[in-house]
Each structure stands twice: as C-alpha cells, then as structure tokens.
N, CA, C and O of each residue as an XYZ file, in Angstrom:
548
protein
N     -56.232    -22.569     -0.802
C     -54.938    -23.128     -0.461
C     -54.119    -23.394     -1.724
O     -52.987    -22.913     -1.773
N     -54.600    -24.143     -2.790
C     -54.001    -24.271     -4.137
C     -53.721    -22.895     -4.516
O     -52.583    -22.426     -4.548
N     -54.743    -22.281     -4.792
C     -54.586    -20.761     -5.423
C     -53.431    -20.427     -4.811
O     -52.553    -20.258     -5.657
N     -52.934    -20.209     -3.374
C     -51.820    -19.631     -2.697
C     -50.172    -20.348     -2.727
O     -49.176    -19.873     -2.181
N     -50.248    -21.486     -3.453
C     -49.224    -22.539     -3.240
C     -49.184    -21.962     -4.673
O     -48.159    -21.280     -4.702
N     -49.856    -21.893     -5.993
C     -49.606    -21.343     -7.153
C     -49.065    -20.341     -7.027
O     -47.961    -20.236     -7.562
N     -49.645    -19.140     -6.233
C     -49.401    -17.892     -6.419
C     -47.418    -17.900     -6.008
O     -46.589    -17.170     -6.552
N     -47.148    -18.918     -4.961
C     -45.779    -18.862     -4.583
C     -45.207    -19.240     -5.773
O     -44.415    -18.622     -6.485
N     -45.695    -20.312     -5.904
C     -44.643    -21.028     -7.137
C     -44.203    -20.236     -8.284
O     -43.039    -20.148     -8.674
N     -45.667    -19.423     -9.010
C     -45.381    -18.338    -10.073
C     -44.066    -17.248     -9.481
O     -43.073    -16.965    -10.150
N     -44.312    -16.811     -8.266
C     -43.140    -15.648     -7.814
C     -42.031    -15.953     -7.464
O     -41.113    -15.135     -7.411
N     -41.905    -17.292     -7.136
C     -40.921    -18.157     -6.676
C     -39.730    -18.177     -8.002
O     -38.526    -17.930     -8.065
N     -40.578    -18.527     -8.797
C     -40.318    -18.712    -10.759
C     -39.493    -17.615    -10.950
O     -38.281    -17.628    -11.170
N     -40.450    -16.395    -10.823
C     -40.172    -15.095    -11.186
C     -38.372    -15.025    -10.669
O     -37.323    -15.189    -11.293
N     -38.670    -14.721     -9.327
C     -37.124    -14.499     -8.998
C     -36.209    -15.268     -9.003
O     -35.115    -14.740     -8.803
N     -36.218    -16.886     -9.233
C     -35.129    -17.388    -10.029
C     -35.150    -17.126    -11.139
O     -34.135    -17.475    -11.741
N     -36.033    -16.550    -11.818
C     -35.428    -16.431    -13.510
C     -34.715    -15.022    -13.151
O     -33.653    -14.915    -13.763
N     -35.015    -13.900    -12.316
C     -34.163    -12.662    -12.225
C     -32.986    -12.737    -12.050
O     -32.163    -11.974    -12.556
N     -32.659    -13.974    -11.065
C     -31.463    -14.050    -10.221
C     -30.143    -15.131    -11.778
O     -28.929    -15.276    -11.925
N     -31.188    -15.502    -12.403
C     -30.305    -16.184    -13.093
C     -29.888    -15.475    -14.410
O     -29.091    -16.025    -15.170
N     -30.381    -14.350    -14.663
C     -29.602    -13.310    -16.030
C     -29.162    -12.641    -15.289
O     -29.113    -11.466    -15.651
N     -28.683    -12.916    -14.077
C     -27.521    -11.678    -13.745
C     -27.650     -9.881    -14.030
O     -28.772     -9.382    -13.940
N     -26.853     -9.291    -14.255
C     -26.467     -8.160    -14.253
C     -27.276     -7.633    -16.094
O     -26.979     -8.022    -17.223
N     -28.437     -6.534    -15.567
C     -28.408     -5.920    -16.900
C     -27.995     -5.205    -17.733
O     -27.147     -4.479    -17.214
N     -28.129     -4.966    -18.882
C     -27.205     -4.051    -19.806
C     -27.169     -2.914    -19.241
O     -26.128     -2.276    -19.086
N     -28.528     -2.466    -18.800
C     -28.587     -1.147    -18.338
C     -27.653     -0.447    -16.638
O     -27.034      0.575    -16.342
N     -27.990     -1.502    -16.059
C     -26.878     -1.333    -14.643
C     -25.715     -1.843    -15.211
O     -24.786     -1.113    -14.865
N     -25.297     -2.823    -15.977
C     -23.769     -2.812    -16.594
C     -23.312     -1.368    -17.413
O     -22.316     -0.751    -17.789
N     -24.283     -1.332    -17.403
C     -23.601     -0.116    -18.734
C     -23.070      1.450    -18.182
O     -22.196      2.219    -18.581
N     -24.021      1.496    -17.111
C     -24.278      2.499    -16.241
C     -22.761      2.092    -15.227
O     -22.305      3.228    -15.098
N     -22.081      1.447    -14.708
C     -20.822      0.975    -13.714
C     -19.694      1.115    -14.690
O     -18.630      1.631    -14.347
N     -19.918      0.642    -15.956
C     -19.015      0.723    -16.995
C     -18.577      2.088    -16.855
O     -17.488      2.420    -16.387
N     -19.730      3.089    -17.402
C     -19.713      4.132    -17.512
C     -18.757      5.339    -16.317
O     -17.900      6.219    -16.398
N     -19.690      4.571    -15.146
C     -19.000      5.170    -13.569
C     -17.621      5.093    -13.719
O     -16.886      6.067    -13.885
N     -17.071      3.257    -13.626
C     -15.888      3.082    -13.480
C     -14.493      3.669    -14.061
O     -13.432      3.953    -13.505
N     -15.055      3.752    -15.807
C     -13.919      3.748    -16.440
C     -13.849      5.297    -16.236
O     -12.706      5.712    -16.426
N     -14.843      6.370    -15.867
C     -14.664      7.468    -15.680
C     -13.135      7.750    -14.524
O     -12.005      8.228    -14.619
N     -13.873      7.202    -13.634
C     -13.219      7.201    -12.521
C     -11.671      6.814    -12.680
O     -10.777      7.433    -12.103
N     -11.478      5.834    -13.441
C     -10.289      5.280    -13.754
C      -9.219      6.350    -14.101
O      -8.156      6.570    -13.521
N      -9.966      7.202    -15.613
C      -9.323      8.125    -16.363
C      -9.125      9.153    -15.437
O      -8.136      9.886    -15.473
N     -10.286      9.267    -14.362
C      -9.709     10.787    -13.802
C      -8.390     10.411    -12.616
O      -7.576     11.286    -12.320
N      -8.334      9.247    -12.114
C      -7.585      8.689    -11.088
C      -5.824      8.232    -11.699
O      -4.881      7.724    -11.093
N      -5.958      8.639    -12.981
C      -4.751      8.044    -13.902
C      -4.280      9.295    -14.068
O      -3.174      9.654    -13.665
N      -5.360     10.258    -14.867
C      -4.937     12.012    -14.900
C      -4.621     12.786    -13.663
O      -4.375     13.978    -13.845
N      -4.578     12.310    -12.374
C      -4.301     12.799    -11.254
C      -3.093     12.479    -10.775
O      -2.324     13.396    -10.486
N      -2.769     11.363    -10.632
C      -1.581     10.562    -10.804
C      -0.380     10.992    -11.615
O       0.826     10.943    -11.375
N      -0.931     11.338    -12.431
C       0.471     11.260    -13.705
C       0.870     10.540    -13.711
O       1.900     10.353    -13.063
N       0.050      9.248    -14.798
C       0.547      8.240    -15.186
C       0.932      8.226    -16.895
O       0.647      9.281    -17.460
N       1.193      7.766    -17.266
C       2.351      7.715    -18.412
C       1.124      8.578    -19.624
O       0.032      8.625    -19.057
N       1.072      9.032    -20.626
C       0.185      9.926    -20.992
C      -0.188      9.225    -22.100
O      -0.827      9.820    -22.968
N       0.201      7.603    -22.295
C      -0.348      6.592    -23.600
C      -1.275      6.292    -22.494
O      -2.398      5.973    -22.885
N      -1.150      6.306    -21.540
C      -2.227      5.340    -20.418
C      -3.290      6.078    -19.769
O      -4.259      5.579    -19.197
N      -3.033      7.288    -19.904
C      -4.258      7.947    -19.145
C      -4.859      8.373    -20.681
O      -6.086      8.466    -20.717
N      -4.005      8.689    -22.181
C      -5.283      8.812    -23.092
C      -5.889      7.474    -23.521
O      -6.928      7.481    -24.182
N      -5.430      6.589    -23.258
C      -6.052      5.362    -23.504
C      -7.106      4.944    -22.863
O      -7.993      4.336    -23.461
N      -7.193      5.295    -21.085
C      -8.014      5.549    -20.789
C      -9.558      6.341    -20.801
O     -10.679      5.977    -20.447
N      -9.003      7.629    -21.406
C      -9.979      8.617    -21.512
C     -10.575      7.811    -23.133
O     -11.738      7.412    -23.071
N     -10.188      7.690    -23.849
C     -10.796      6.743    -25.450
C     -11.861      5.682    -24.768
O     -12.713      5.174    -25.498
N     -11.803      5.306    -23.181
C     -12.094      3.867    -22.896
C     -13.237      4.366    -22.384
O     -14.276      3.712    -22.291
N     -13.023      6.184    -21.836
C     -14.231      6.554    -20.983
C     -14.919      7.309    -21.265
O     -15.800      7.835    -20.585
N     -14.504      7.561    -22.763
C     -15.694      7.943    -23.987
C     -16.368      7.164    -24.438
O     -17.588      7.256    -24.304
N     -15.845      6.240    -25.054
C     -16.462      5.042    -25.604
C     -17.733      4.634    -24.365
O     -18.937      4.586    -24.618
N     -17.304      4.454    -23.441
C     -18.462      3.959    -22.294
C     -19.655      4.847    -21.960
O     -20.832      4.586    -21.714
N     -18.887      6.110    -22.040
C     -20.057      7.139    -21.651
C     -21.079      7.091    -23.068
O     -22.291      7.175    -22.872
N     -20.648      6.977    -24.266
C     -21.169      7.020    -25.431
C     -22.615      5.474    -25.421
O     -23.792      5.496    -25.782
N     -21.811      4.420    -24.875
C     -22.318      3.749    -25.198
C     -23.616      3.507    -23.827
O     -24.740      3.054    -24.043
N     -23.269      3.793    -22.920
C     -24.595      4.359    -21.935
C     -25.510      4.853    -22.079
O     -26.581      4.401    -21.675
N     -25.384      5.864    -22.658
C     -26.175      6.905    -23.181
C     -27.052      6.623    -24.003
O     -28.191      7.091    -24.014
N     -26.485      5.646    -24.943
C     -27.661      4.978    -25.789
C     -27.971      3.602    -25.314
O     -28.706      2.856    -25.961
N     -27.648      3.405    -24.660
C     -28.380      2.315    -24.030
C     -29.646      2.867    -22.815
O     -30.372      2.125    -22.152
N     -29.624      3.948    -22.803
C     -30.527      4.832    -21.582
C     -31.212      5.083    -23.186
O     -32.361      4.647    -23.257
N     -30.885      5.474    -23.986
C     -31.912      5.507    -24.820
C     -32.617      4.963    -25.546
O     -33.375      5.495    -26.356
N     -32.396      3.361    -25.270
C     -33.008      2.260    -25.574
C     -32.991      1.636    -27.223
O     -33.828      1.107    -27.954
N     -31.309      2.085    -27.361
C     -31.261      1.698    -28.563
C     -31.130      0.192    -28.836
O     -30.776     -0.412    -27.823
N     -31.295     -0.512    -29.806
C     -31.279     -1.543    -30.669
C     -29.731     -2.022    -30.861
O     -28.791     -1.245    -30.694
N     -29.616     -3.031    -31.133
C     -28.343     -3.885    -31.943
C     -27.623     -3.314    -32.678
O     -26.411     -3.190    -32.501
N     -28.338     -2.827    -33.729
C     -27.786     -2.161    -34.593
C     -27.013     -1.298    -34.477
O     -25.981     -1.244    -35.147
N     -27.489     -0.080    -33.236
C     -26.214      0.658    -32.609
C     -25.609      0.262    -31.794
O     -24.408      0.525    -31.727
N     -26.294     -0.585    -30.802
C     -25.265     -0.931    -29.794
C     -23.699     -2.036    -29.839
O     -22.735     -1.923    -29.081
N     -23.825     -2.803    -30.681
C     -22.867     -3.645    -31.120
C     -21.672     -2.636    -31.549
O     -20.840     -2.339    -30.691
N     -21.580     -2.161    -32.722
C     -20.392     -1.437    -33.255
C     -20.069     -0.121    -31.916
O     -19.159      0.686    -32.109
N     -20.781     -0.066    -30.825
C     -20.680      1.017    -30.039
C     -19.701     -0.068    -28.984
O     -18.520      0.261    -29.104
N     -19.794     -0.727    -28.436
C     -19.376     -2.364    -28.116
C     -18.071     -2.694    -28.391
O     -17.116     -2.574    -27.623
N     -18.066     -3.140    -29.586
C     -16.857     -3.155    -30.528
C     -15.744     -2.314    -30.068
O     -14.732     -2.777    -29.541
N     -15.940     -1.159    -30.266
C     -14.864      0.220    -29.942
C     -14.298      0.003    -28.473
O     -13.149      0.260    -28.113
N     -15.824     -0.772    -27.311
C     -15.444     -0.204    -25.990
C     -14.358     -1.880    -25.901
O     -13.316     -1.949    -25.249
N     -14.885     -2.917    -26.626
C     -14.202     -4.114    -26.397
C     -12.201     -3.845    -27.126
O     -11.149     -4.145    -26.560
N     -12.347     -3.412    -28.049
C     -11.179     -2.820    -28.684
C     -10.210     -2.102    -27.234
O      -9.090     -2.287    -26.758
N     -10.902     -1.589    -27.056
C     -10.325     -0.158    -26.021
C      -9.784     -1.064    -24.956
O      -8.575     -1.215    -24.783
N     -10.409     -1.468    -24.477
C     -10.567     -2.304    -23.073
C      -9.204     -2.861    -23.018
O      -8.172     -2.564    -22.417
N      -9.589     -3.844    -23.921
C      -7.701     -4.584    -24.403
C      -7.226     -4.188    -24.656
O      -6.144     -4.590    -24.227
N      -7.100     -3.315    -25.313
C      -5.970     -1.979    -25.558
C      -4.882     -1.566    -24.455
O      -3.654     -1.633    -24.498
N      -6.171     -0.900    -22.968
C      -5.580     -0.472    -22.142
C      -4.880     -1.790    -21.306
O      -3.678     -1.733    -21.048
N      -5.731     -3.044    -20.873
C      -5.451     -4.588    -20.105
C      -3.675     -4.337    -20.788
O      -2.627     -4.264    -20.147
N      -3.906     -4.248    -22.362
C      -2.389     -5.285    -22.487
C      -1.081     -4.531    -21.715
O      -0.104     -5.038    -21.164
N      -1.562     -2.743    -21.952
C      -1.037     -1.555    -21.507
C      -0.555     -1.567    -20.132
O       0.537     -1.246    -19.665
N      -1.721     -2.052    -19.540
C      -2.025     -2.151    -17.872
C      -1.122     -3.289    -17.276
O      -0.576     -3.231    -16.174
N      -1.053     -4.228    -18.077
C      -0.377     -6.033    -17.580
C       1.343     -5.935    -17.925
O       2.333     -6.548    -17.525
N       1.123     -4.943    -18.781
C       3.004     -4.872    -19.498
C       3.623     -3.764    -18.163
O       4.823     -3.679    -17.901
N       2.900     -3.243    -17.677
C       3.218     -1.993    -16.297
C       3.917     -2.470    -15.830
O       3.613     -3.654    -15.980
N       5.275     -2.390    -14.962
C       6.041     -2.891    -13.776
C       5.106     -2.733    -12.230
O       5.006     -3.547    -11.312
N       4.553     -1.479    -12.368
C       3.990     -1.307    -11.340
C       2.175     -1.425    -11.558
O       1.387     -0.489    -11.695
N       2.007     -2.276    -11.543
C       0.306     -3.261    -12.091
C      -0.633     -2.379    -10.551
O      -1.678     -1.736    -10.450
N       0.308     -2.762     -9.717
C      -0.703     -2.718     -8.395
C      -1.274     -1.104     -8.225
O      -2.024     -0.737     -7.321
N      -0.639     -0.092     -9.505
C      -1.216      1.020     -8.826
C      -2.868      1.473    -10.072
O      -3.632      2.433    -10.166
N      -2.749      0.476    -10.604
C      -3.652      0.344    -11.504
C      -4.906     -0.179    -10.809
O      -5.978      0.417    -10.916
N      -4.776     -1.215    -10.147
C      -5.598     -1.838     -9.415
C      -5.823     -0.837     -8.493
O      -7.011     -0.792     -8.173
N      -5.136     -0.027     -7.951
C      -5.540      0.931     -7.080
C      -6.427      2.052     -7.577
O      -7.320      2.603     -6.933
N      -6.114      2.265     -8.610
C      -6.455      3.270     -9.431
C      -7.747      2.825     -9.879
O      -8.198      3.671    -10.651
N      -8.514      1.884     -9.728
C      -9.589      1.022    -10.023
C     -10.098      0.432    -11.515
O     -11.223      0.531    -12.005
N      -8.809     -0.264    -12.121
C      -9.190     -0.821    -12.928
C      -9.774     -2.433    -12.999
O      -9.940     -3.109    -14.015
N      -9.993     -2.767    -11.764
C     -10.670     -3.977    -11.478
C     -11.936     -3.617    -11.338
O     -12.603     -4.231    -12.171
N     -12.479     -3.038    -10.797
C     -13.902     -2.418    -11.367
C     -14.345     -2.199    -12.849
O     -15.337     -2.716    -13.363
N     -13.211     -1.119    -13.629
C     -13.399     -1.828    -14.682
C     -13.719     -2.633    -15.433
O     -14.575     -2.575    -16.315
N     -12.581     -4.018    -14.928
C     -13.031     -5.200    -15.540
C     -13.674     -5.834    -15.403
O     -13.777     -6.837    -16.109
N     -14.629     -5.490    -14.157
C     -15.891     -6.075    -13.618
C     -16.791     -6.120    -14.221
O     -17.260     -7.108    -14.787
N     -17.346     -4.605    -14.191
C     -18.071     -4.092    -15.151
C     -17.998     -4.476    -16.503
O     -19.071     -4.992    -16.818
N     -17.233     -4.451    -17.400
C     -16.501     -4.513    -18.774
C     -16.840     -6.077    -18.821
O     -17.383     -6.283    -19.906
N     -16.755     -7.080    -18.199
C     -16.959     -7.959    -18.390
C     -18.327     -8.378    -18.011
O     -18.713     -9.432    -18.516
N     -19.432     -7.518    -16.922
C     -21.165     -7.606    -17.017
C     -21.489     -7.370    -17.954
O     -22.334     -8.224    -18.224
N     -21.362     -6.521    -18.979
C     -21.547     -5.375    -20.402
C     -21.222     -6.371    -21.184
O     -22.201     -6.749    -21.828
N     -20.159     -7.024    -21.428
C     -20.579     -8.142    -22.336
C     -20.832     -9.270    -21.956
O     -20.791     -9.918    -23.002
N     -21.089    -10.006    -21.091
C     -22.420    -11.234    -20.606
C     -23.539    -10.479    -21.025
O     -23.782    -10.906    -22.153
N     -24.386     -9.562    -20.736
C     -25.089     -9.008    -20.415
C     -25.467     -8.761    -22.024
O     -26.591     -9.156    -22.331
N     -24.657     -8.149    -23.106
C     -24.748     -7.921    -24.381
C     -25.007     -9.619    -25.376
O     -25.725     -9.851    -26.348
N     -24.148    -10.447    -24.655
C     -24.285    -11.860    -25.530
C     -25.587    -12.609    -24.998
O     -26.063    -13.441    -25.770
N     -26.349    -12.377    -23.525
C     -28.049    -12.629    -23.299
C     -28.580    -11.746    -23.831
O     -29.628    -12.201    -24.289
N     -28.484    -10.642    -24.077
C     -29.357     -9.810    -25.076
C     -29.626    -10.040    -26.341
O     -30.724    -10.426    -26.741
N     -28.558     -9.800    -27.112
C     -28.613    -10.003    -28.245
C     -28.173    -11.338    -28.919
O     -28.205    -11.579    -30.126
N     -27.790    -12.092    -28.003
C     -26.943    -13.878    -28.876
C     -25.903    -13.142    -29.539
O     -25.777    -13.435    -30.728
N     -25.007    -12.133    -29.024
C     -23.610    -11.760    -29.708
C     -22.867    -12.474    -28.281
O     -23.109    -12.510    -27.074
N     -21.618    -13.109    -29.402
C     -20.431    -13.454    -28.806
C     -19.484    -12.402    -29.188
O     -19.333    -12.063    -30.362
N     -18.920    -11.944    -28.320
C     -17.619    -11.199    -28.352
C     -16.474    -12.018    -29.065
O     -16.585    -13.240    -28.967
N     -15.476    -11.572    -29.713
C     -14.235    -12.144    -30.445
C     -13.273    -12.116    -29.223
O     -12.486    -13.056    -29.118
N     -13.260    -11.000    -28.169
C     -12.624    -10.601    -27.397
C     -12.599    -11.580    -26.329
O     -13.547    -11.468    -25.552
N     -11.698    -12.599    -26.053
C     -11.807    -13.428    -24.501
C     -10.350    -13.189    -24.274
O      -9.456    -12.734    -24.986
N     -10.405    -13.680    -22.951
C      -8.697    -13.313    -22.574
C      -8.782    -14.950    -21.027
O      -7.788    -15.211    -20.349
C-alpha cells in the first residue's frame, strides 16, 4: 500500500514538474519554424509591401536556421547568437507590422502565431540556458 501511494506521488511529481516548464525549445522551435514560414509565404501571396514580405522571409530563415540546430542538439554557444538574429528580426517585422494601417490582415496572415511561438522560443531559451533576452515589448 505505501509502495503504491509512493509510486503515485513520484509520477504525480513527475507531471507537475512537466506541466510547469511549459513549452520546449524543441516544439518551440519547430512552430517558430512552421509559423514564420507560413507567414512569409501568406505575405508573398498577398502582395504585401516588398519591405514586409522580405522582412519576413530574413525572419523565416533565421527560424528555419535556428531549428535545425536545435534538432541538432546544439549548445549555447550556437544557439544564442542564432536567437539574437531571430529576436532582432522579430521586432523588426512587429514594429513594421504595428506601423500598418491595415494590422488586421497581418493577423490574418498569421502573425499571431508567430508571436506565440516567438515568444515560447524565448521562455523556453531563458529555462534553458538562464539567458534573458534584451528584447521585451
């Protein structure tokens, strides 16, 4: 009976500690990756202004780049300055995106996924590694 009241408690443990780091680098990185794709091709279809769809595509390199090595289980060392570029980018396009008259076709265009994502990828990067981003908004 003890043995079985332990055995809960240990698994019990287990999945509140899962449930409480949230979203991992690796499924953040991987939605990042999805999203901002999606974004760039949904902006290049559109014909949206051509600072905004290459700003995009910079946003959905950077992501695909930085996936990729995160599937390859890289270290700090690369992943931060890979980070950097996608955190750069990000705001780049937001300030791009917020100055728009027409915001709502952005949101359509799925840049709230984006920022979903974009914002798991770094929670997810500052429990990993104890990096704080410079980048808050």
């Amino acid at each position: 009976m003890m043995r079985n009241i332990a055995t809960c408690l240990v698994a019990l443990g287990f999945v509140a500690s899962c449930a409480s780091t949230g979203v991992g680098l690796r499924s953040a990185s991987d939605r990042l990756d999805e999203s901002s794709d999606m974004f760039y091709r949904q902006l290049d279809r559109d014909r949206a202004s051509r600072d905004t769809v290459d700003d995009a595509a910079r946003l959905a390199e950077a992501s695909h780049d930085f996936n990729r090595e995160v599937s390859d289980g890289r270290g700090p060392d690369v992943l931060v300055p890979i980070f950097d570029r996608i955190a750069e980018r990000y705001h780049e396009l937001r300030e791009e995106v917020d100055d728009r008259d027409n915001d709502y076709r952005y949101r359509e265009a799925g840049f709230d996924r984006v920022t979903e994502a974009y914002l798991d990828v770094e929670r997810a990067m500052d429990r990993q590694y104890g990096r704080r981003s410079s980048y808050r908004y």
